[in-house]
N, CA, C and O atoms as CSV, one atom per row, in Angstrom:
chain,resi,resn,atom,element,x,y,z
A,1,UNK,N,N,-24.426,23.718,-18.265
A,1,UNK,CA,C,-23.096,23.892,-18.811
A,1,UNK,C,C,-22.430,22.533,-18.945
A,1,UNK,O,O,-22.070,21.935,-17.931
A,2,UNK,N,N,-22.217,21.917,-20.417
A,2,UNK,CA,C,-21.515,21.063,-20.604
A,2,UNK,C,C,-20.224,20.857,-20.716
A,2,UNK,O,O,-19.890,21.262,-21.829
A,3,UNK,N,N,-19.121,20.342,-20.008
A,3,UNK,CA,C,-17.689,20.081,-20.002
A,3,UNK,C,C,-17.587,19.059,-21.058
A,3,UNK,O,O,-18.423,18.157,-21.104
A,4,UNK,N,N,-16.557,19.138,-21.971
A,4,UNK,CA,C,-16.243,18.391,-22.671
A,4,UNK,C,C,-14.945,17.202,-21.785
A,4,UNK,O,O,-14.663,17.331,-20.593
A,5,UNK,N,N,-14.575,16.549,-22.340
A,5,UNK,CA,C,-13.299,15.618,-21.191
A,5,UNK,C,C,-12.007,16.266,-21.273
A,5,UNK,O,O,-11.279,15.896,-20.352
A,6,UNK,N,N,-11.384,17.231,-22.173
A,6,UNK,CA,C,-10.464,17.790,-22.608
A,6,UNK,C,C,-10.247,19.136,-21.770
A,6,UNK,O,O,-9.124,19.562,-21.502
A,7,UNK,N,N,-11.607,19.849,-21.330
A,7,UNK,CA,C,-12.220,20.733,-20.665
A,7,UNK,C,C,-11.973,20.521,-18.853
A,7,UNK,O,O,-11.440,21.148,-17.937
A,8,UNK,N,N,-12.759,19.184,-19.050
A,8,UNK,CA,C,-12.293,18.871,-17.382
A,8,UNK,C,C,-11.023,18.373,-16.880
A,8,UNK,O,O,-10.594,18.233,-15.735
A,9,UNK,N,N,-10.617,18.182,-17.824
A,9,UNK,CA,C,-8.724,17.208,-17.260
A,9,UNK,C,C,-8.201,18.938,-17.471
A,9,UNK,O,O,-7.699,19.166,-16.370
A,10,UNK,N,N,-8.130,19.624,-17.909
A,10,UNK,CA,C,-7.351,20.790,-18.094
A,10,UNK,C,C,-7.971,21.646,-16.344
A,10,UNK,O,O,-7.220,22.374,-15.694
A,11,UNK,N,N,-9.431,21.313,-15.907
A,11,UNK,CA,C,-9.943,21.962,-15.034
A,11,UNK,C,C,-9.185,21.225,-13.713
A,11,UNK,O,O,-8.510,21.870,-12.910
A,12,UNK,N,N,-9.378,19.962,-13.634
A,12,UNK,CA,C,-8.612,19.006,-12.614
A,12,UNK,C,C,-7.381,19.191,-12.650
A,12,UNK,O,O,-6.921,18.753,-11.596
A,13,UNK,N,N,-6.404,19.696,-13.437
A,13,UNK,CA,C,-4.714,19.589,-13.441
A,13,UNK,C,C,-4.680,21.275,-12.980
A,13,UNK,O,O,-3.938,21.550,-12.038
A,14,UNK,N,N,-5.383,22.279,-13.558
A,14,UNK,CA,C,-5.267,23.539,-12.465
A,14,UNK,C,C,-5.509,23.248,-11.269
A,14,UNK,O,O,-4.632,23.691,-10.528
A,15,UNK,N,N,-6.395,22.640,-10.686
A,15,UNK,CA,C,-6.361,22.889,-9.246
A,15,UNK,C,C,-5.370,21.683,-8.544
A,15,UNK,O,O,-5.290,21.483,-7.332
A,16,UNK,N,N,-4.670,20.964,-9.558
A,16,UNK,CA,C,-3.832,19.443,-8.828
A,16,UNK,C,C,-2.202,19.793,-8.590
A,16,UNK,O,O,-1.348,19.333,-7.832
A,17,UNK,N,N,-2.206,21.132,-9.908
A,17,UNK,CA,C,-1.136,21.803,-9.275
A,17,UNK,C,C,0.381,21.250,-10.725
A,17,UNK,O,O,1.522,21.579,-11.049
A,18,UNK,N,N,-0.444,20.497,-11.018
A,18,UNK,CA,C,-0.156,20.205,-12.751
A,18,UNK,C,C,0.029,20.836,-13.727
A,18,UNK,O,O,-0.754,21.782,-13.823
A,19,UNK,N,N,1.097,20.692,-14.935
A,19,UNK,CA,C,0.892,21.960,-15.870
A,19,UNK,C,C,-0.524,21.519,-16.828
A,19,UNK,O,O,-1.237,20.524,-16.704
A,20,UNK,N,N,-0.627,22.671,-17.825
A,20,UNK,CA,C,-1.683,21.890,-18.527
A,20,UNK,C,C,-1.492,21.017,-19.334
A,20,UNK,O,O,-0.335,20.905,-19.738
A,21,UNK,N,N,-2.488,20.121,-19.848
A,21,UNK,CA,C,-2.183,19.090,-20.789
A,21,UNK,C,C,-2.150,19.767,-22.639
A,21,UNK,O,O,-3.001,20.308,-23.345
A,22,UNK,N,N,-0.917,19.429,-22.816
A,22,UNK,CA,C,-0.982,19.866,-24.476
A,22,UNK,C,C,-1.962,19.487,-24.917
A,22,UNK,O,O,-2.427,18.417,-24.525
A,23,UNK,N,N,-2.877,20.587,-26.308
A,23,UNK,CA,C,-3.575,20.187,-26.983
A,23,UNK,C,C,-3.731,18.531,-28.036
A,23,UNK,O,O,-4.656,17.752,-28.266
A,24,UNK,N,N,-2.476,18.604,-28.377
A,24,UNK,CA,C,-2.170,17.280,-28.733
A,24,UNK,C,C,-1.238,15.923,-27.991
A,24,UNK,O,O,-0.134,15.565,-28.402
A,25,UNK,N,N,-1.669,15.559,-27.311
A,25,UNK,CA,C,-0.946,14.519,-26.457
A,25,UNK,C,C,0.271,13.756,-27.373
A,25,UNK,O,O,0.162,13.641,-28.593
A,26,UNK,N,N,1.223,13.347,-26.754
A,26,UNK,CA,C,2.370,12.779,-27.446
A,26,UNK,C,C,1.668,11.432,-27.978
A,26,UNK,O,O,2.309,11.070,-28.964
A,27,UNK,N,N,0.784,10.692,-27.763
A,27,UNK,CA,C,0.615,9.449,-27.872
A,27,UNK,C,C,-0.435,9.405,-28.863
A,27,UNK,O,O,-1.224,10.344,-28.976
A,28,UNK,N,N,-0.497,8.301,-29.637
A,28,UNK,CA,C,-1.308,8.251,-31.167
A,28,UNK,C,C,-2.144,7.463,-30.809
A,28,UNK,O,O,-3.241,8.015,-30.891
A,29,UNK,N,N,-2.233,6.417,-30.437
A,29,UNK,CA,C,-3.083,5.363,-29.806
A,29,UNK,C,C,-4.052,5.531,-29.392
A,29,UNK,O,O,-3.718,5.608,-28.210
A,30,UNK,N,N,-5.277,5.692,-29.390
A,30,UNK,CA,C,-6.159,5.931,-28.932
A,30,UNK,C,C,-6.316,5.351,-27.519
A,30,UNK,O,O,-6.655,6.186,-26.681
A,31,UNK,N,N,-6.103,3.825,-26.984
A,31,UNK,CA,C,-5.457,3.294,-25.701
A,31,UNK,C,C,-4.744,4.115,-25.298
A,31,UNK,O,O,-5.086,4.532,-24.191
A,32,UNK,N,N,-3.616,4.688,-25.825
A,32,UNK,CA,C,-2.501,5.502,-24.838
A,32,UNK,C,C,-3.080,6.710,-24.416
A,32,UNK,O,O,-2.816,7.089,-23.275
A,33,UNK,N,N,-3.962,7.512,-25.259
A,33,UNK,CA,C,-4.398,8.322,-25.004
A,33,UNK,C,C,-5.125,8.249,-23.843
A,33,UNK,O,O,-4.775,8.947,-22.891
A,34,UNK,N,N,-6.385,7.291,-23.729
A,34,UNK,CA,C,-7.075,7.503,-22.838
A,34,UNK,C,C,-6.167,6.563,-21.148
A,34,UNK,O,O,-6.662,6.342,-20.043
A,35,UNK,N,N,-5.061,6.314,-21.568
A,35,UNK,CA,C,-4.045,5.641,-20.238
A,35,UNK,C,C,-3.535,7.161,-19.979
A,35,UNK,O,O,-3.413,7.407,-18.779
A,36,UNK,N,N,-3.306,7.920,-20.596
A,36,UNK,CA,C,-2.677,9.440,-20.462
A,36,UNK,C,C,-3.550,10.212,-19.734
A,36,UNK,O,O,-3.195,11.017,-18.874
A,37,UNK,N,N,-5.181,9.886,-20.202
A,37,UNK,CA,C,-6.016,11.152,-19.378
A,37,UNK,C,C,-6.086,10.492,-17.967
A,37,UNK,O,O,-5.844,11.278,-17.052
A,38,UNK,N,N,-6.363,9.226,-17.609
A,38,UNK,CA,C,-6.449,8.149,-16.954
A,38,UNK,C,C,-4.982,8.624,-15.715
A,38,UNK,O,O,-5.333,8.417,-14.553
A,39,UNK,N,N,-4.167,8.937,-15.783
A,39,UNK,CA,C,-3.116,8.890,-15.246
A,39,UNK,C,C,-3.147,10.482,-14.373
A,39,UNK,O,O,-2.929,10.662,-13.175
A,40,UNK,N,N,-3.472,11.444,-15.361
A,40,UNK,CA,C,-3.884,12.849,-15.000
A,40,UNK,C,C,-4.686,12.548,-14.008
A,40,UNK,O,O,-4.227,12.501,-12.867
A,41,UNK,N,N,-5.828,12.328,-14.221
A,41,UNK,CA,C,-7.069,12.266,-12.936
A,41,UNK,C,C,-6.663,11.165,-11.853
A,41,UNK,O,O,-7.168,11.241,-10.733
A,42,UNK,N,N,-5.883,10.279,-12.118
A,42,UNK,CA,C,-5.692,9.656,-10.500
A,42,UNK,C,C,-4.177,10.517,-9.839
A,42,UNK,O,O,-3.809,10.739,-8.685
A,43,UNK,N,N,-3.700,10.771,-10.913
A,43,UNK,CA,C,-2.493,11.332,-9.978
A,43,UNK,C,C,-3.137,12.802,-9.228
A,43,UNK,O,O,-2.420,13.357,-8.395
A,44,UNK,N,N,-4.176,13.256,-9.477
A,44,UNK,CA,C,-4.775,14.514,-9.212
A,44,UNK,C,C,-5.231,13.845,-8.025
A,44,UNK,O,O,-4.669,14.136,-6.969
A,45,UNK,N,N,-6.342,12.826,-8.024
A,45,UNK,CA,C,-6.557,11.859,-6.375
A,45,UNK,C,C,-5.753,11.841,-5.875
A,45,UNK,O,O,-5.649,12.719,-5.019
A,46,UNK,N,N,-4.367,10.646,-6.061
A,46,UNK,CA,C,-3.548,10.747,-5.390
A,46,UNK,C,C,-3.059,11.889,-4.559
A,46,UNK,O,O,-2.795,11.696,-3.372
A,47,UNK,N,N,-2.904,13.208,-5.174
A,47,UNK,CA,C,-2.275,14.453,-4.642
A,47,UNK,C,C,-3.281,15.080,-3.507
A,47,UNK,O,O,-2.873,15.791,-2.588
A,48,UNK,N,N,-4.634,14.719,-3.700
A,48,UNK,CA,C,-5.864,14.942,-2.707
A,48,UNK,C,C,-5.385,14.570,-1.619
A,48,UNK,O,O,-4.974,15.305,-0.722
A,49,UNK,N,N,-5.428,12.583,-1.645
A,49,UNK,CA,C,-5.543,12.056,-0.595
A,49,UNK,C,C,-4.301,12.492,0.684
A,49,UNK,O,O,-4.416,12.491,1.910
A,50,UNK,N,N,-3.018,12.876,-0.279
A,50,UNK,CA,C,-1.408,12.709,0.456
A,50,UNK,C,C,-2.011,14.320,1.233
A,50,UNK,O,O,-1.734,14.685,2.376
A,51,UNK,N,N,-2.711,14.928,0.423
A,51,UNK,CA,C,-2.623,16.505,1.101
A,51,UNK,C,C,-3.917,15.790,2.301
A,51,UNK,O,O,-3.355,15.420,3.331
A,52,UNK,N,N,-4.843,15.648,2.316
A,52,UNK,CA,C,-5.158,15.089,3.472
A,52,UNK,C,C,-4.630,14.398,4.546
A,52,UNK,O,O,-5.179,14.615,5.626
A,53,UNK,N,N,-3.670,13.591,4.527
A,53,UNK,CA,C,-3.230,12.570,5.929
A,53,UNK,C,C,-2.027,13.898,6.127
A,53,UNK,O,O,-1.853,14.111,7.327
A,54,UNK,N,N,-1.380,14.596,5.440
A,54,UNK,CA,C,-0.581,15.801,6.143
A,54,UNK,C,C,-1.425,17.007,6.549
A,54,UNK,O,O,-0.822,17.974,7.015
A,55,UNK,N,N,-2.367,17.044,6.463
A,55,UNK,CA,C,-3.802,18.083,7.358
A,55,UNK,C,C,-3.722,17.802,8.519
A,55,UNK,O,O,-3.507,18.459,9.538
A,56,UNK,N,N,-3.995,16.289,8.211
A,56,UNK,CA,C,-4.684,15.862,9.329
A,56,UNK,C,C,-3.130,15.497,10.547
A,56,UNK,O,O,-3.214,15.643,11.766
A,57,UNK,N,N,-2.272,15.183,10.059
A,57,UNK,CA,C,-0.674,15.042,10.862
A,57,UNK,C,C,-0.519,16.510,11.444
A,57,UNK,O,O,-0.430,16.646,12.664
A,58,UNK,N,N,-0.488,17.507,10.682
A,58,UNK,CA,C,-0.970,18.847,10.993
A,58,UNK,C,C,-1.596,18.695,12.380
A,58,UNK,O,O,-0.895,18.523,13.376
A,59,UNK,N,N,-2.772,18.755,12.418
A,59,UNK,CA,C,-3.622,18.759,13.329
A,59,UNK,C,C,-3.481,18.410,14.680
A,59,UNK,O,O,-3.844,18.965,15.717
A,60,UNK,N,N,-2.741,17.140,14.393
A,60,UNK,CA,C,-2.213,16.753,15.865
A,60,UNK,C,C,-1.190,17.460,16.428
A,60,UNK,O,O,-1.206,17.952,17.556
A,61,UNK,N,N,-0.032,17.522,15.397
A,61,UNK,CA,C,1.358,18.861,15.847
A,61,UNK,C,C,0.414,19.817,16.375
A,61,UNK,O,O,0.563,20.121,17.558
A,62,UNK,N,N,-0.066,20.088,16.046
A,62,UNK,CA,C,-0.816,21.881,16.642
A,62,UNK,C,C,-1.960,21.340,17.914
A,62,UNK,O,O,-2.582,22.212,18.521
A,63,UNK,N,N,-2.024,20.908,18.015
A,63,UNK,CA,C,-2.688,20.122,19.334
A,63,UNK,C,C,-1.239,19.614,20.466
A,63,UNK,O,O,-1.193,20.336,21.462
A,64,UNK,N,N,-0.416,18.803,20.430
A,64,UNK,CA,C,0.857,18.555,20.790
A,64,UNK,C,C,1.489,19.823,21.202
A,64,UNK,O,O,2.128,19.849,22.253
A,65,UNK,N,N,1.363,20.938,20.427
A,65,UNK,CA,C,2.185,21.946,20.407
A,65,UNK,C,C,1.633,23.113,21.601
A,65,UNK,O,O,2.311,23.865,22.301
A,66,UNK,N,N,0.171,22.945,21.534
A,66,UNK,CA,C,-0.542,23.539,22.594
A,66,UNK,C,C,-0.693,22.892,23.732
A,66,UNK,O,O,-1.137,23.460,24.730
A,67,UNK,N,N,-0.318,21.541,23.719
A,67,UNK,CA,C,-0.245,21.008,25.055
A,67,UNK,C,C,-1.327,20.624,25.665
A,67,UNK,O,O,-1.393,20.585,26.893
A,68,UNK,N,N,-2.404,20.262,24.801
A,68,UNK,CA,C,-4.120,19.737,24.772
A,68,UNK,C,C,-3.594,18.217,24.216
A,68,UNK,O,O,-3.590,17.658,23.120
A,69,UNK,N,N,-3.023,17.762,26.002
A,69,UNK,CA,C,-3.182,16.163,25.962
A,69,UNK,C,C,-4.482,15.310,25.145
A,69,UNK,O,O,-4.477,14.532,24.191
A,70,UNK,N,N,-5.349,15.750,25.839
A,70,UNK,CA,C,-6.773,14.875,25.570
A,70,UNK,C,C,-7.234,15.129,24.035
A,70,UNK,O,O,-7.948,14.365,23.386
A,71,UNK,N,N,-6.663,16.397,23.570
A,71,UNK,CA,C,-7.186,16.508,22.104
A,71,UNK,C,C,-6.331,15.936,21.273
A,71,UNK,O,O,-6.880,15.313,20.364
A,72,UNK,N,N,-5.033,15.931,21.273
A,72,UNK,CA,C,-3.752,15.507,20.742
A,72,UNK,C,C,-3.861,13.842,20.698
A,72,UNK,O,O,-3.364,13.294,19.714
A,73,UNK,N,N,-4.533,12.960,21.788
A,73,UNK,CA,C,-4.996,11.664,21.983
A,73,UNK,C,C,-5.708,11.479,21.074
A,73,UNK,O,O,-5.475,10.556,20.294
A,74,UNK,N,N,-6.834,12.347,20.912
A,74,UNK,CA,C,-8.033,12.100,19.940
A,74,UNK,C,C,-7.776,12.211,18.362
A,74,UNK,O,O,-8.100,11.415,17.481
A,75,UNK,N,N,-6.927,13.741,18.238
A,75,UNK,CA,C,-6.804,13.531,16.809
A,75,UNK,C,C,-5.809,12.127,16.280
A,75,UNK,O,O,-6.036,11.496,15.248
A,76,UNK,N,N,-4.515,11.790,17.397
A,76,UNK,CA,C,-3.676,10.848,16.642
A,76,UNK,C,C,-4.607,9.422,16.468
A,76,UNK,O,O,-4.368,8.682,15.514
A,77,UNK,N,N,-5.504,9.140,17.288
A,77,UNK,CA,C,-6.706,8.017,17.380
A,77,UNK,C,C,-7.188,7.979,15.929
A,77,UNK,O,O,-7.206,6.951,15.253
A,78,UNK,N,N,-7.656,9.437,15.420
A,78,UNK,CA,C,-8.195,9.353,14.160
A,78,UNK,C,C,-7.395,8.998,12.894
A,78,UNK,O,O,-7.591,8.195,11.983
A,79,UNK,N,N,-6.306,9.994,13.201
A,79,UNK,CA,C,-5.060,10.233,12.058
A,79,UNK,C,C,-4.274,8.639,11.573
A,79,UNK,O,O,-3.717,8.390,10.504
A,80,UNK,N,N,-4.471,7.719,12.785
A,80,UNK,CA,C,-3.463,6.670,12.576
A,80,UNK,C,C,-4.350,5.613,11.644
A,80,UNK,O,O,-3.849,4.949,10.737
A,81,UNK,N,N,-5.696,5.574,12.008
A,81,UNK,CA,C,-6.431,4.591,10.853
A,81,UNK,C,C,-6.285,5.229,9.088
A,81,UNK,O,O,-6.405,4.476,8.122
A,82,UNK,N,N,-6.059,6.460,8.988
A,82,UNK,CA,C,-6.324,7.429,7.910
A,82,UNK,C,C,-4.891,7.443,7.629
A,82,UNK,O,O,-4.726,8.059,6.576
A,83,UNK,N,N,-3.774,7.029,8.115
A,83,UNK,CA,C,-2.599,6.870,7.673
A,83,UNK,C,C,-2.303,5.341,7.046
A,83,UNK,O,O,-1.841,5.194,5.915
A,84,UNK,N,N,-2.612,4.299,7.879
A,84,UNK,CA,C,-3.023,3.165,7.195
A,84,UNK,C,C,-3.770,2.280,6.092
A,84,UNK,O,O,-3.678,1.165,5.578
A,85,UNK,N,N,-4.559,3.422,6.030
A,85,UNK,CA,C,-5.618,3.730,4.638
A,85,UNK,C,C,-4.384,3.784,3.511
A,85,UNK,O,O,-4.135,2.861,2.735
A,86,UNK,N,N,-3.804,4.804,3.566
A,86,UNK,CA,C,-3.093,5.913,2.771
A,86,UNK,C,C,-2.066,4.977,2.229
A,86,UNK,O,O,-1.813,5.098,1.030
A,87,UNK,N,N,-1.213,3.751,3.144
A,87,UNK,CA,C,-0.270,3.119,3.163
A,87,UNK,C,C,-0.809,2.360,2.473
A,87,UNK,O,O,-0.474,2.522,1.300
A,88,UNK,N,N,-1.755,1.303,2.674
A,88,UNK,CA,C,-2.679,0.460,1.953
A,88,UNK,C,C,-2.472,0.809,0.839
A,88,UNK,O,O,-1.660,0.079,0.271
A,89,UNK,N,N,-2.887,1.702,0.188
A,89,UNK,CA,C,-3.198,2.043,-1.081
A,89,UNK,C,C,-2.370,2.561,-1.957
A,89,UNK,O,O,-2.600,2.692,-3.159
A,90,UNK,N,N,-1.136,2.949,-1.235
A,90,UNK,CA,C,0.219,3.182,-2.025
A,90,UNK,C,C,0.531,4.524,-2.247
A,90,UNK,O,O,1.370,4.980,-3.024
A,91,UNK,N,N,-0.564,5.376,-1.152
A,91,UNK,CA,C,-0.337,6.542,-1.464
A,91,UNK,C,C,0.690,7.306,-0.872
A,91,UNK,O,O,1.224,8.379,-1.153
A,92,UNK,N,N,0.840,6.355,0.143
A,92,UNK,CA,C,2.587,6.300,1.315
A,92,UNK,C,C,2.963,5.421,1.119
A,92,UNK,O,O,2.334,4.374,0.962
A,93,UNK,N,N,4.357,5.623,1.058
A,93,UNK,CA,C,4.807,4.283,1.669
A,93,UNK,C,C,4.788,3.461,3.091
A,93,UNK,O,O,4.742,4.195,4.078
A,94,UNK,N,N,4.806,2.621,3.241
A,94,UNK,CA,C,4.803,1.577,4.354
A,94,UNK,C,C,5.457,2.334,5.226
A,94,UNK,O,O,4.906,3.007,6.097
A,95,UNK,N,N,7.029,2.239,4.975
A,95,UNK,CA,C,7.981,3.043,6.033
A,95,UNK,C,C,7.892,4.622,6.330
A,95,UNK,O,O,8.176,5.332,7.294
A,96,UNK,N,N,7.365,4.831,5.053
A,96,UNK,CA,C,6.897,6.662,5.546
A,96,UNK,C,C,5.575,6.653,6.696
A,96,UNK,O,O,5.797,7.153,7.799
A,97,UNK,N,N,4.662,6.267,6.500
A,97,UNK,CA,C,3.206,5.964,6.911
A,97,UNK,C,C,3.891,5.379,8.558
A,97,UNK,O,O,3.396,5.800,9.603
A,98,UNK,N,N,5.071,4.371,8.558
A,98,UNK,CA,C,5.803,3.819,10.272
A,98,UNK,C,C,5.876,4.937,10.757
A,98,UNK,O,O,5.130,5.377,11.632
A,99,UNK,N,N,7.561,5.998,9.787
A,99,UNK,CA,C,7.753,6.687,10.054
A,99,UNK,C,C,6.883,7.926,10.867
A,99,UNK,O,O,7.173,8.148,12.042
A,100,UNK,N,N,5.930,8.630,10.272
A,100,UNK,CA,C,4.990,9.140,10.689
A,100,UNK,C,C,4.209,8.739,11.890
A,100,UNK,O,O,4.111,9.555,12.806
A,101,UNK,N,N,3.583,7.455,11.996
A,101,UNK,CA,C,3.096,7.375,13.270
A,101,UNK,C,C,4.205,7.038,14.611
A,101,UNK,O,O,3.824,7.479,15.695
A,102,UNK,N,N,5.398,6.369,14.600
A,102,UNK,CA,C,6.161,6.355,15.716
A,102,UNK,C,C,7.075,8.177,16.467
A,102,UNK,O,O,7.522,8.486,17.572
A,103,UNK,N,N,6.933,9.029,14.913
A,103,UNK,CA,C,7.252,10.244,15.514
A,103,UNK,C,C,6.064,10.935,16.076
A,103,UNK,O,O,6.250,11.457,17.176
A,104,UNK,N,N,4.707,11.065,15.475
A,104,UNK,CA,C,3.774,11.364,16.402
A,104,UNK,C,C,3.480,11.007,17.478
A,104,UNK,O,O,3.090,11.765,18.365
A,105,UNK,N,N,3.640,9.584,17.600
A,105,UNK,CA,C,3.465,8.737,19.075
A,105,UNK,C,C,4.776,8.935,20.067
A,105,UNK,O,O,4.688,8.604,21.249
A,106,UNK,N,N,5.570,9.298,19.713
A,106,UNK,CA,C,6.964,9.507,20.717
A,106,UNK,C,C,6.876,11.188,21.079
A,106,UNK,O,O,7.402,11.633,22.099
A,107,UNK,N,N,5.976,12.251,19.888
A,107,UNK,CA,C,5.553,13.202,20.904
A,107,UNK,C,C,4.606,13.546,21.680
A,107,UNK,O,O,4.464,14.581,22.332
A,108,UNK,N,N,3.819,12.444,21.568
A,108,UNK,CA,C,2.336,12.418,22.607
A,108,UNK,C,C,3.144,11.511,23.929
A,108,UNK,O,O,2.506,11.728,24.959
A,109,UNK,N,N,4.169,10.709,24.162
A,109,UNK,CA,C,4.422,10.027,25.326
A,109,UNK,C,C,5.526,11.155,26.110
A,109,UNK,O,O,6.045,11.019,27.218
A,110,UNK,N,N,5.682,12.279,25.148
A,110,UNK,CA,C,7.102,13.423,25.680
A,110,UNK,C,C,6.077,14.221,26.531
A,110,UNK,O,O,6.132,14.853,27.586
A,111,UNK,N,N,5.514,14.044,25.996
A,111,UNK,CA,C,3.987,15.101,26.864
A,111,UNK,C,C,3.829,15.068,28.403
A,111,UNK,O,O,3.469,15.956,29.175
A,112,UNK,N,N,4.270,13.555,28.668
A,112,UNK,CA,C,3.297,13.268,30.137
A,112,UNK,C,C,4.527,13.816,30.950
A,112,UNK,O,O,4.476,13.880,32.179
């Protein structure tokens, strides 16, 4: 089964949570065009990666919340390199990505 590119950006923006892409794109340019499909598929990454580091922030609240010191240690161990990633790359911001780890870390020290 062959996907055409028109086929798969319409398949990637259903599951990214995107409307669909008009049959005819506003842009004439053949450059703009392909900066248009180009923009669809990373903002669809983008929306991956952000729903991942809030899984994984997830993960620790519900660990924290059960009161599984030693697991709550482990997931924020993981979560904080994978938030720095995220920041790096612009998929957080700097101060959101702070934000986030000094409130996780101020409820793992409420713990003891």
């Amino acid at each position: 089964m062959c996907l055409t590119c028109q086929d798969s950006l319409r398949i990637i923006a259903a599951f990214s949570g995107l409307r669909p892409q008009r049959k005819s794109p506003l842009a004439n340019i053949q450059s703009a065009k392909k900066r248009a499909r180009q923009a669809v598929k990373r903002r669809a990454h983008n929306v991956m990666l952000r729903s991942q580091v809030r899984t994984a922030i997830r993960k620790v609240m519900k660990a924290i919340e059960a009161g599984n010191k030693d697991a709550a240690k482990a997931e924020f161990a993981a979560v904080v390199p994978q938030i720095d990633r995220m920041a790096t790359k612009g998929i957080l911001r700097k101060n959101r990505a702070a934000h986030y780890k000094s409130q996780i870390n101020a409820r793992l020290r409420a713990m003891a």
